[in-house]
Backbone bond lengths (Angstrom), bond angles and torsions (degrees), N, CA, C in turn:
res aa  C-N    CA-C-N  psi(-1)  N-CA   C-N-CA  omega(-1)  CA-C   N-CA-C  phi
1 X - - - 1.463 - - 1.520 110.61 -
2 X 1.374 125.46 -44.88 1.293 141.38 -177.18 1.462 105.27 -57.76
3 X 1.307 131.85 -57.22 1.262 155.90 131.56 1.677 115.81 14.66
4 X 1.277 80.62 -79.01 1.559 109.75 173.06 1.504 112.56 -58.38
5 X 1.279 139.47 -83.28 0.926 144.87 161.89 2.084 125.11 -15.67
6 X 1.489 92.35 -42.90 1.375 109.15 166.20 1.287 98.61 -64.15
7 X 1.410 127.49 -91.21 1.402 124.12 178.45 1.510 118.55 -8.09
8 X 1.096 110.09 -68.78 1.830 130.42 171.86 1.505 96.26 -26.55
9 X 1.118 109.17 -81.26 1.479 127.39 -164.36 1.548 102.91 -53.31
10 X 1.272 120.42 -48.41 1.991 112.87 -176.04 1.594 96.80 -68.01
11 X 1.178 116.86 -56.91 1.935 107.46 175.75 1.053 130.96 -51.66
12 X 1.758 112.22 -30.23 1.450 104.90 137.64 1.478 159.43 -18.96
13 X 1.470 88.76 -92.91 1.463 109.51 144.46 1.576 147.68 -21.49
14 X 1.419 80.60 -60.32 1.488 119.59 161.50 1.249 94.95 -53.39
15 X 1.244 129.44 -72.33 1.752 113.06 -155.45 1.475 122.23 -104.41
16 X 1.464 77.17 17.24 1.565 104.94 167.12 2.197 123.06 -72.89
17 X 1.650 78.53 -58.84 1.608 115.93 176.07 1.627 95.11 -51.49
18 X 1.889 108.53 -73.22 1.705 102.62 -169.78 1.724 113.01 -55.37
19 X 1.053 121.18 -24.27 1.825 121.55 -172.30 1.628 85.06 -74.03
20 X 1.329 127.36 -69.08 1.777 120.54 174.51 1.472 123.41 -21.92
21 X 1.794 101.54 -50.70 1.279 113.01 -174.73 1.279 109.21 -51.87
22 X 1.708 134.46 -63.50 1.310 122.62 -175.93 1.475 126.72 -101.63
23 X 1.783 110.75 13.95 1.399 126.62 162.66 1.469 133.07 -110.78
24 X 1.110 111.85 11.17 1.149 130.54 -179.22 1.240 105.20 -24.02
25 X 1.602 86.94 -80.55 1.873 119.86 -172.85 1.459 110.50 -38.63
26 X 1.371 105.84 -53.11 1.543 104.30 170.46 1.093 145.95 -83.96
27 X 1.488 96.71 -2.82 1.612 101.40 144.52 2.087 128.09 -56.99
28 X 1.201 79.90 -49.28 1.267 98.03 -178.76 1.789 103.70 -58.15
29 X 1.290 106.35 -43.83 1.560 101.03 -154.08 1.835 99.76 -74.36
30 X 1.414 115.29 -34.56 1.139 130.24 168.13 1.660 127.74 -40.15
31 X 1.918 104.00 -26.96 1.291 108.48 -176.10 1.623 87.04 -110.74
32 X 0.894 154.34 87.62 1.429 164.12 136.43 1.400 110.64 -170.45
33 X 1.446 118.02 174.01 0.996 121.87 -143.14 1.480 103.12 -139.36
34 X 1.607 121.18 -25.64 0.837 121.70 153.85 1.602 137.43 -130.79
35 X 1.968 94.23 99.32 0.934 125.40 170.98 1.448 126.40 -110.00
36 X 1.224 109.88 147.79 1.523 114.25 157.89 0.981 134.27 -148.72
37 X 1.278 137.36 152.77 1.987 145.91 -156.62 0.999 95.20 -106.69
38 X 1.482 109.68 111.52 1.776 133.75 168.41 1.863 94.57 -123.48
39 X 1.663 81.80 161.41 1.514 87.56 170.81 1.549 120.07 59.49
40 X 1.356 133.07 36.54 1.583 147.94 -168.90 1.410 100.23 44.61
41 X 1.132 129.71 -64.04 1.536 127.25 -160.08 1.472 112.18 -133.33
42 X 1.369 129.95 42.97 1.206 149.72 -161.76 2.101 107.09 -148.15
43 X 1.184 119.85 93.61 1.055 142.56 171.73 2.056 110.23 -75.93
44 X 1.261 96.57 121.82 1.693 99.52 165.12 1.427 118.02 -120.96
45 X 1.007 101.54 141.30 1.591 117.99 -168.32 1.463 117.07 -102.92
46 X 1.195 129.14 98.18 1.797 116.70 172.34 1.471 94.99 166.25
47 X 1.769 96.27 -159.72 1.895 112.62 -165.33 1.661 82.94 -98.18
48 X 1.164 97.52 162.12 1.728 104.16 -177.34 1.879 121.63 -56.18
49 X 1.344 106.99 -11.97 1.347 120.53 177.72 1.584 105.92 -73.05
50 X 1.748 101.73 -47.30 1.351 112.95 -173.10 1.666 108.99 -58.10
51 X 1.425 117.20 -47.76 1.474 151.59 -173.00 1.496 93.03 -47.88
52 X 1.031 109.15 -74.31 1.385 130.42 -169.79 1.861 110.66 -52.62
53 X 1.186 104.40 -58.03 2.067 105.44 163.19 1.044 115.64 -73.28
54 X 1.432 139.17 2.76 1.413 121.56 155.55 1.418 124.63 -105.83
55 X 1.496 114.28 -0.31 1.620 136.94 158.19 1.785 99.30 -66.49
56 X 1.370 96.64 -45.42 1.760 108.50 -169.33 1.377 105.69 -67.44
57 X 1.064 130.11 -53.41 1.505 153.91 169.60 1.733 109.38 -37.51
58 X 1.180 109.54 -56.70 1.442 131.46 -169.08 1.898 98.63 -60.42
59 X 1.816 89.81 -66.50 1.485 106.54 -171.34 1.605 109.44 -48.04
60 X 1.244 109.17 -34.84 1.667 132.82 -179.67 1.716 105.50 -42.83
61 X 1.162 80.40 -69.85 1.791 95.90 -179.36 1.478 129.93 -59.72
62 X 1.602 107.74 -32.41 1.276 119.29 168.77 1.134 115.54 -55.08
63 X 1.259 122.64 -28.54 1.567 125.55 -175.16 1.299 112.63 -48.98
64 X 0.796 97.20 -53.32 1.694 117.40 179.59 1.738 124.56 -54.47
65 X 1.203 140.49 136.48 1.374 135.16 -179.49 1.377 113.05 -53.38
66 X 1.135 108.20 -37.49 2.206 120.34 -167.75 1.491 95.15 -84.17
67 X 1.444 112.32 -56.56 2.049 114.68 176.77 1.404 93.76 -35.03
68 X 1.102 120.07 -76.65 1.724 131.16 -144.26 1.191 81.41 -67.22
69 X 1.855 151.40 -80.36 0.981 118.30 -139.86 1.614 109.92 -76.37
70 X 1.668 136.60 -22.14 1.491 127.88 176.63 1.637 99.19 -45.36
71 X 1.327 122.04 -67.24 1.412 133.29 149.46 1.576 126.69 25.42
72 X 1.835 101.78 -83.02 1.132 108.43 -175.24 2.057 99.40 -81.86
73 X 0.790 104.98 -8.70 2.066 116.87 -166.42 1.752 75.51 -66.24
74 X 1.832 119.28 -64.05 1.319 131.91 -158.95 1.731 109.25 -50.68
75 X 1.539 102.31 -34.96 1.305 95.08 -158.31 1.957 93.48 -106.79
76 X 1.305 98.04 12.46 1.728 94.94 179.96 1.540 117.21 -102.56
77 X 1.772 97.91 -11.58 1.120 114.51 -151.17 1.758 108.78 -71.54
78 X 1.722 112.41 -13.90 1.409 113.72 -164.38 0.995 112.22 68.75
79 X 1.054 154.30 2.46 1.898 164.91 -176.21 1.491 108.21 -94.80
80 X 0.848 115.64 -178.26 1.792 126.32 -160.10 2.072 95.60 -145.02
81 X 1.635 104.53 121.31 1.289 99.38 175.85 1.273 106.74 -132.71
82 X 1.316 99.60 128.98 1.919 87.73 177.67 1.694 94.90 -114.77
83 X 1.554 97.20 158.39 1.861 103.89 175.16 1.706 91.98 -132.96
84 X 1.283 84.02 140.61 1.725 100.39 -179.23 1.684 108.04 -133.76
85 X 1.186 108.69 142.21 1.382 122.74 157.39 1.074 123.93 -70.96
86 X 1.725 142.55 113.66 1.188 159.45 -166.81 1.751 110.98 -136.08
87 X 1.132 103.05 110.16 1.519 100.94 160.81 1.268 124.11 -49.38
88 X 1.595 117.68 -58.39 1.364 125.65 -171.74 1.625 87.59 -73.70
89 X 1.248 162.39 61.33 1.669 134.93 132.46 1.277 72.84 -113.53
90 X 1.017 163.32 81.21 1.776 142.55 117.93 1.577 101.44 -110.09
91 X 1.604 132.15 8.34 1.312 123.42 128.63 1.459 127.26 -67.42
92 X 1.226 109.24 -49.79 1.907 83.05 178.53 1.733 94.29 -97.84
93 X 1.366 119.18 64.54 1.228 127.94 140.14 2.398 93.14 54.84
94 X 1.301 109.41 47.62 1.930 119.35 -166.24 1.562 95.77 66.57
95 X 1.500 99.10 168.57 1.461 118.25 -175.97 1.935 98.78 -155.34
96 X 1.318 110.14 123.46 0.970 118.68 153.05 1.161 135.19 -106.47
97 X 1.619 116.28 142.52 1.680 106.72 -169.27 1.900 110.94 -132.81
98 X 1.137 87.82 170.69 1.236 87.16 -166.87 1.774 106.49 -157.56
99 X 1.275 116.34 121.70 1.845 109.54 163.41 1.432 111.94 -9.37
100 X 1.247 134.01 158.32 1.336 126.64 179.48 1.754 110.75 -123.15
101 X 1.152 106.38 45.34 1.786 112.27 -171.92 1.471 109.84 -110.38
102 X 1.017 102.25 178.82 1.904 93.40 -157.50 2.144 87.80 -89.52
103 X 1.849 126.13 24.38 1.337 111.82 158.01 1.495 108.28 -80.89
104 X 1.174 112.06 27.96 1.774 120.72 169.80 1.468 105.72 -94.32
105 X 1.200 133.71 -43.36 1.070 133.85 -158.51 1.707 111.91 -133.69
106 X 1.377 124.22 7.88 1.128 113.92 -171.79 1.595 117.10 -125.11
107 X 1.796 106.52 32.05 1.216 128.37 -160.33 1.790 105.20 59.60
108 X 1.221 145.95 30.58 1.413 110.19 169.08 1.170 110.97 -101.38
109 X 1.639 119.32 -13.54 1.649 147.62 -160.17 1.246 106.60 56.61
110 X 1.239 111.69 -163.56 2.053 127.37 171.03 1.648 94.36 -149.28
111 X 1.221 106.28 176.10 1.519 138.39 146.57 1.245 117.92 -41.68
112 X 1.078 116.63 144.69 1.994 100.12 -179.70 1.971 97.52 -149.58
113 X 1.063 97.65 164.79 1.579 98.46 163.24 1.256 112.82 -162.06
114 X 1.546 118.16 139.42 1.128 130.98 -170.90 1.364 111.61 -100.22
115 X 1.350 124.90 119.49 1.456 133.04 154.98 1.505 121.71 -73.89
116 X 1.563 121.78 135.68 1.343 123.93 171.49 1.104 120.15 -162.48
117 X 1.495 127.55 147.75 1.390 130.53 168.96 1.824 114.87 -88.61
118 X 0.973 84.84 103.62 1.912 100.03 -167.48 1.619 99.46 -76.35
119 X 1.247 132.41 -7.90 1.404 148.42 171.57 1.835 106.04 -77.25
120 X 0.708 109.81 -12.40 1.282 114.56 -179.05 1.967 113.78 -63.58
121 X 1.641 121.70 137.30 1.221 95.38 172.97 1.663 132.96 -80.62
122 X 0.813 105.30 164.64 1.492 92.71 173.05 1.529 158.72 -45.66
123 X 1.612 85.50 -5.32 1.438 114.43 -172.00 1.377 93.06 -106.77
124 X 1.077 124.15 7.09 1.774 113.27 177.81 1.360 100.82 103.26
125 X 1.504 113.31 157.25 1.520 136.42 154.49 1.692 98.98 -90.64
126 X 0.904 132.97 -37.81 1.070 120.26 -154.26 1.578 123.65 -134.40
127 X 1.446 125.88 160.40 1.863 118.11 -165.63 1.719 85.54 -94.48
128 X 1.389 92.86 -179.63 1.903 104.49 165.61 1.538 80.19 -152.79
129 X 1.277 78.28 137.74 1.773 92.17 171.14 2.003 108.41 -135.33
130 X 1.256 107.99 134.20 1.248 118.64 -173.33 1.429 119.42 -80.02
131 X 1.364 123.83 -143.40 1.820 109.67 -166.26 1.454 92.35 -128.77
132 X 1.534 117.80 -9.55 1.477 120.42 164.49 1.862 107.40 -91.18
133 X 1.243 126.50 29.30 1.348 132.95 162.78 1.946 117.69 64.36
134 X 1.670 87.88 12.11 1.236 100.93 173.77 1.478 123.80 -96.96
135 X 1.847 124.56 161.59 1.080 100.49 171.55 1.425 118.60 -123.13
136 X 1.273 107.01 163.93 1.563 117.37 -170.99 1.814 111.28 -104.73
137 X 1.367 127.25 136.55 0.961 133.90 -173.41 1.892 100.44 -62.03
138 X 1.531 110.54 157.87 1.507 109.59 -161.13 1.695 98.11 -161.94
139 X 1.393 97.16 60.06 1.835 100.59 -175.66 1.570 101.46 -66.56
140 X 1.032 108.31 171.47 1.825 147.08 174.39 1.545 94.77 -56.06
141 X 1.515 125.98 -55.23 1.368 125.09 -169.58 1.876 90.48 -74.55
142 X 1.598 119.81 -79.24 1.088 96.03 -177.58 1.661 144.17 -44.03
143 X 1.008 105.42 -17.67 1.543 105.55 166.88 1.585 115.14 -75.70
144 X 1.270 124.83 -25.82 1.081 134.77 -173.53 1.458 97.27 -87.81
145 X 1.091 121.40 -18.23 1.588 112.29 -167.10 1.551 87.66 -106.77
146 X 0.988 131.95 -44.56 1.665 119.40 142.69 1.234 131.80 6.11
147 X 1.544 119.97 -67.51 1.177 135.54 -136.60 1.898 81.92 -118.05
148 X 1.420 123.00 -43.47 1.312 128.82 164.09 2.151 109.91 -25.19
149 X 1.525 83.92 -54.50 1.984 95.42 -151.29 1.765 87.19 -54.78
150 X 1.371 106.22 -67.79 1.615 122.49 171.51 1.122 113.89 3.28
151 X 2.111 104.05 -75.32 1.078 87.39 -172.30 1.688 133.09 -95.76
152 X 1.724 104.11 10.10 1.353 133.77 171.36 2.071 100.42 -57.20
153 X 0.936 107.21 -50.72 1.487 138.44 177.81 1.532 108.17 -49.98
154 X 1.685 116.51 -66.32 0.886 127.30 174.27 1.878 115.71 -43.06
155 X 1.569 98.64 -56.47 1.616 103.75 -149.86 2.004 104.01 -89.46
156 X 1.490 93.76 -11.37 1.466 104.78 173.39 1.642 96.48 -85.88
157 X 0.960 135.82 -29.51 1.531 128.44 -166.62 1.703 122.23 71.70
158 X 1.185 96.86 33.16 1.269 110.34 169.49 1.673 135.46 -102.91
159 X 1.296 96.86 7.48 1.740 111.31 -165.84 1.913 101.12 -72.92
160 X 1.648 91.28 145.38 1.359 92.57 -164.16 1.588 87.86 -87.71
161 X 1.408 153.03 145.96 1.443 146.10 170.37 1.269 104.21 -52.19
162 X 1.411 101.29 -81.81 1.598 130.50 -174.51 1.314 115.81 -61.61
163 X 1.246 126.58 -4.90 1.539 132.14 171.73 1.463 113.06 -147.81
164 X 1.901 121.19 46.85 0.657 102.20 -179.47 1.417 128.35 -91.46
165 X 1.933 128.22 -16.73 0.822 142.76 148.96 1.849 127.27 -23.95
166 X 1.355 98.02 -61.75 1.320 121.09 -174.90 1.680 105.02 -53.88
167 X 1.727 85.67 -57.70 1.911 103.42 173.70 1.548 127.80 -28.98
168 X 1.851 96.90 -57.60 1.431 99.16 164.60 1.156 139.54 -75.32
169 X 1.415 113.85 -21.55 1.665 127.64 169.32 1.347 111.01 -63.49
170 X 1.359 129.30 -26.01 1.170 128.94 -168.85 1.913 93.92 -77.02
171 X 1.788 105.73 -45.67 1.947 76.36 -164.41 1.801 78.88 -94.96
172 X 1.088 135.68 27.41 1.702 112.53 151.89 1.424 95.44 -56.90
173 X 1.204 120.12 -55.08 1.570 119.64 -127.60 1.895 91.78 -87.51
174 X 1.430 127.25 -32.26 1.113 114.89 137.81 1.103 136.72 0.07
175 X 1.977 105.51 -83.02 1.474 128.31 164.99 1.659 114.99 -25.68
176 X 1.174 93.71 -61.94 1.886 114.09 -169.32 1.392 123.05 -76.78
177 X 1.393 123.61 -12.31 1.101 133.11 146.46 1.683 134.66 -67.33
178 X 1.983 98.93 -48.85 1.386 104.02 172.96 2.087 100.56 -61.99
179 X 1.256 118.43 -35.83 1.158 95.75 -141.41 2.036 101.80 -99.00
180 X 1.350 107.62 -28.04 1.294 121.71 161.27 1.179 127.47 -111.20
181 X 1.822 123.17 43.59 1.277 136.95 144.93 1.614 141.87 3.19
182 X 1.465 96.28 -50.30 1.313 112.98 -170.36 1.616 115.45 -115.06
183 X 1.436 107.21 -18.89 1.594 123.48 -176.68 1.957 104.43 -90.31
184 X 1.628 104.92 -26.92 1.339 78.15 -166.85 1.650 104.42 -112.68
185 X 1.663 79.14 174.19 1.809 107.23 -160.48 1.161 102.22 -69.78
186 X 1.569 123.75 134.00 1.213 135.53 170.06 1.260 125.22 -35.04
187 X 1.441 126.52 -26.80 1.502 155.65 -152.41 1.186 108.79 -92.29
188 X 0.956 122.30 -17.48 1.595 149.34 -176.29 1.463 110.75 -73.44
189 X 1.935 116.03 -37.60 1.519 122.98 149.14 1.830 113.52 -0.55
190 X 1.799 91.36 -76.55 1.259 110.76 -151.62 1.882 104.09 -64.54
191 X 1.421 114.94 30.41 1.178 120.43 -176.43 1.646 105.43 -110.08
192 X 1.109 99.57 -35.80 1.510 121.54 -174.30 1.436 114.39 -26.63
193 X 1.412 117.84 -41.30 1.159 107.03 -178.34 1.235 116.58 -111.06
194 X 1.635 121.87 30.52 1.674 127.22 166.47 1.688 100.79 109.10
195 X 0.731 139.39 19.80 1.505 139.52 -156.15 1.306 94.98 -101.66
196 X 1.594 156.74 96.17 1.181 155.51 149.99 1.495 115.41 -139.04
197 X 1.644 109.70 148.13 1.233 114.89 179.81 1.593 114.78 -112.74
198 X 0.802 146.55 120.41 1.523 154.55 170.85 1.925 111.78 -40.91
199 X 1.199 120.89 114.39 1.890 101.37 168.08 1.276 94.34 -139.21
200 X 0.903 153.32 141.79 1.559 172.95 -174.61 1.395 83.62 -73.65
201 X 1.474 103.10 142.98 1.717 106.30 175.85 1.176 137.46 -114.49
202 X 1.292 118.80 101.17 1.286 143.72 -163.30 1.800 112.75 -46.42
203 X 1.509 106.94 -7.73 1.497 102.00 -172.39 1.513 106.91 -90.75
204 X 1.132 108.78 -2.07 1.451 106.89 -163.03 1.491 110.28 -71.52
C-alpha cells in the first residue's frame, strides 16, 4: 500500500512539474490583469508605460548580434514567456523562474517568466563587483538582458545547473562588449568567466 501510494505521489508530481513546464507563463498571466501577448508566445505584464519599456528594452537588445540571436533561441524555443513588472524584483536586482526539472537542461526547456522593476534608472539599481575588488558597469538594459539569457536558457533547455550563474554572465558580458565597446574598462576581462557579485547601489 505504502508502495503504491508513493508511486501515486511521483506520477503526480511528475505530471505536475511537465503541465508547469509549458504553463508556467500562464499561470502567471492568468493571476494579473494586466497582461498582454506580444511577440507570438511572449506575454507582458504591467500599465502601458511599463508595456511600452519592456518592448523598448527588448528592441534595445536586439540591436546587438548576441540580443537578436538569445531572441530568436526565445521565440524558437516552443515555450511560453511572460515578463512582468514587479516592484519587489529590484531586490535581487529581477528574478527569473522556471519549473525546476531536469526540461532545464536536457534540451526539452520549460516555460519561464521573468520578473522586473522596469522603474529602475538607467544606470542600474545595482553595482557588480568582481574577485579583483573592482567594479563593473551594470545598466538597466544589461541587467535586463541578464534576466533575458536565463530565461532564453530556461525554455531552450540548455541551462547549465551547477554553473548556471557563471553561464549567463559569460554571454552578459558578450552583450556589454558588443554594445559598450569603446566606453568600457579593460578590467571588465576578469568577468569573462562568470565571476560577479551583486550590491544594491548605494549611489542612487
Amino acid at each position: 500500500m505504502k508502495t503504491f501510494i508513493l508511486i501515486l505521489v511521483c506520477v503526480l508530481y511528475s505530471a505536475q512539474g511537465m503541465a508547469l513546464e509549458n504553463n508556467l507563463a500562464l499561470s502567471y498571466a492568468k493571476d494579473r490583469s494586466d497582461c498582454e501577448q506580444k511577440f507570438e508566445s511572449v506575454f507582458i505584464c504591467g500599465s502601458t508605460l511599463h508595456q511600452l519599456e519592456i518592448i523598448h528594452l527588448i528592441q534595445q537588445a536586439r540591436k546587438y548580434p548576441i540580443g537578436e540571436e538569445i531572441w530568436q533561441d526565445i521565440k524558437n524555443s516552443g515555450k511560453r514567456l511572460l515578463i512582468a513588472h514587479s516592484e519587489g524584483a529590484v531586490t535581487f536586482a529581477g528574478k527569473s523562474l522556471a519549473p525546476m526539472t531536469s526540461a532545464l537542461s536536457d534540451g526539452r526547456g520549460a516555460s519561464a517568466v521573468i520578473l522586473f522593476n522596469f522603474e529602475i534608472p538607467i544606470t542600474g539599481s545595482h553595482r557588480v563587483g568582481g574577485t579583483q575588488q573592482e567594479w563593473t558597469e551594470f545598466t538597466k538594459i544589461q541587467n535586463f538582458f541578464h534576466e533575458l539569457v536565463h530565461a532564453r536558457n530556461y525554455m531552450a533547455g540548455v541551462t547549465q545547473l551547477y554553473y548556471l550563474e557563471e553561464q549567463v554572465i559569460e554571454t552578459e558580458n558578450i552583450f556589454r562588449f558588443q554594445s559598450t565597446p569603446l566606453n568600457l574598462n579593460l578590467r571588465s576581462l576578469d568577468h569573462a568567466k562568470g565571476e560577479q557579485i551583486w550590491f544594491p547601489n548605494t549611489r542612487r
